[in-house]
C-alpha positions as CSV (number, residue, x, y, z in Angstrom):
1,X,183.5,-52.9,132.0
2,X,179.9,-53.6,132.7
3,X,178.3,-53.9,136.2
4,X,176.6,-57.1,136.2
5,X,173.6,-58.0,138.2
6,X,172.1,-61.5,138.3
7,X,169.0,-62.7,139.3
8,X,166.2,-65.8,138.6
9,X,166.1,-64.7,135.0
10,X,169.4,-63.9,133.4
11,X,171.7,-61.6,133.9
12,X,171.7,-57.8,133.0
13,X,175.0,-55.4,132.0
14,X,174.8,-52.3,133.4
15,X,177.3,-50.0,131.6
16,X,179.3,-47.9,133.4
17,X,178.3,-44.6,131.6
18,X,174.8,-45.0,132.8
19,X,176.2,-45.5,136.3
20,X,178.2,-42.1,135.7
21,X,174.6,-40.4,134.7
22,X,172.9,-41.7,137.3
23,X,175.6,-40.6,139.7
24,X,176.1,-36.9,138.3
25,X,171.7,-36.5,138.1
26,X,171.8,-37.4,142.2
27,X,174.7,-35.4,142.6
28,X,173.2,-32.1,141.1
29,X,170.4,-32.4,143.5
30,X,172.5,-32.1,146.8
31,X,172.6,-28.8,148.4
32,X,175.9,-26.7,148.3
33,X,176.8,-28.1,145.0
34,X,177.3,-25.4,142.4
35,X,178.3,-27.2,139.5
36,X,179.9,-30.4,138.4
37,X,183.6,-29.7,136.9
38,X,184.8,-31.3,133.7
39,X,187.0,-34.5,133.7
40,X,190.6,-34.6,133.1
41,X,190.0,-36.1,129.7
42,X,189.0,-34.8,126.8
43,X,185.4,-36.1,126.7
44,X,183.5,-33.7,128.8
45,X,185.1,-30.8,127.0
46,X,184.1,-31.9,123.6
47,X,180.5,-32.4,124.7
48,X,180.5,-28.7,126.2
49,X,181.8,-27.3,123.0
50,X,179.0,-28.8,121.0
51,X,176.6,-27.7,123.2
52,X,175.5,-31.2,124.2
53,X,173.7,-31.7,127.7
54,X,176.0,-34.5,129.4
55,X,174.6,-35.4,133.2
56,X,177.4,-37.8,133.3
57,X,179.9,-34.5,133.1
58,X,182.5,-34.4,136.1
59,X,182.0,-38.3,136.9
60,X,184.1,-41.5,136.8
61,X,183.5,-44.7,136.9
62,X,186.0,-47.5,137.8
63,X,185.5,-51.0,137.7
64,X,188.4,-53.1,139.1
65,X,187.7,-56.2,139.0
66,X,184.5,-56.9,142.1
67,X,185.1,-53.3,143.2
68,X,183.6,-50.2,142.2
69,X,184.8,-47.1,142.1
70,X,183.4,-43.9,141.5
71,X,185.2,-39.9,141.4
72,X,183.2,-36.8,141.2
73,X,184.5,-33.8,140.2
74,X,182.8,-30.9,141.8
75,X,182.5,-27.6,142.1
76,X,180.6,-26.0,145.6
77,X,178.7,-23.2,146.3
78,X,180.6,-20.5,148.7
79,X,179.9,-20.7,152.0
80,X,179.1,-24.1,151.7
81,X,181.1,-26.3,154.6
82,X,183.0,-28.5,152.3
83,X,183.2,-31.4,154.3
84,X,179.4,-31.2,155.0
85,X,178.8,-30.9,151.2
86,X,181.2,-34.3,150.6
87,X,179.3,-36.1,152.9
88,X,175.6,-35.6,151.6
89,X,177.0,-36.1,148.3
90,X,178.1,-39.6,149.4
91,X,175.3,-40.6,150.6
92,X,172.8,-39.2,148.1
93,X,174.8,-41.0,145.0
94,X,175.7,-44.3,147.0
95,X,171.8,-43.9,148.1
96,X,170.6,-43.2,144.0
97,X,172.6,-46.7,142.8
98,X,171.7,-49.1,145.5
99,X,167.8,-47.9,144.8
100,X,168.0,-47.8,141.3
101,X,170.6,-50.2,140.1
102,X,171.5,-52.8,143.4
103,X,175.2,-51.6,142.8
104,X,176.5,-50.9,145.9
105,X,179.5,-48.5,144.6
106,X,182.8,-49.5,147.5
107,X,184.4,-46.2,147.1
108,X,183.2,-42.6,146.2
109,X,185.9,-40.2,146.1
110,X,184.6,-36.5,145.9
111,X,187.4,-34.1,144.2
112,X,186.3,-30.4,144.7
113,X,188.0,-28.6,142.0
114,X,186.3,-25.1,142.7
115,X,184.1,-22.9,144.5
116,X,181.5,-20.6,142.8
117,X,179.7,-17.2,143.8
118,X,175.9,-18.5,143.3
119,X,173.7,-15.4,143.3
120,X,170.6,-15.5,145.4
121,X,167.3,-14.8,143.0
């Protein structure tokens, strides 16, 4: 289902796989964020087999009737304090859609489904 915004002009349908992208693109740029983790469907796996960049990988998007809902899958660096990391990657995504889209997303449930060894340089 499409996210619908209304204004003086008409109406405009926001799907909810852009809302996914936009949410995985802010959520790569917080801090203590390794990686985001695959999906429990099939989806994000296909697309890494064929080699196919996918900044929506690791997000859903749920849209239940005037409520929206969106799950990250995530993977954090080590050392990282997890609930420190959740936080700042609430705000940044729930920051990213109100600016870009004027969704404001009711619930953003972070899922942390690994921790990675990231290698200074």
């Amino acid at each position: 289902m499409a996210n619908v915004i209304t204004n003086a002009l008409g109406k405009i349908y926001i799907a909810d796989e852009v809302v996914a992208t936009a949410a995985g693109l802010a959520a790569l740029d917080c801090y203590g964020l390794a990686d985001m983790a695959p999906r429990k469907g099939m989806r994000d796996s296909i697309s890494e087999l064929l080699g196919r960049e996918n900044p929506g990988r690791g997000v859903e998007v749920k849209t239940v009737e005037d409520t929206l809902e969106v799950d990250l899958y995530v993977i954090v660096s080590y050392g990282t304090r997890i609930p420190e990391v959740a936080d700042n990657l609430r705000e940044k995504v729930k920051y990213t859609l109100r600016e870009s889209f004027g969704i404001l997303a009711d619930r953003i449930n972070i899922h942390v489904q690994g921790v990675k060894v990231v290698e200074e340089k």
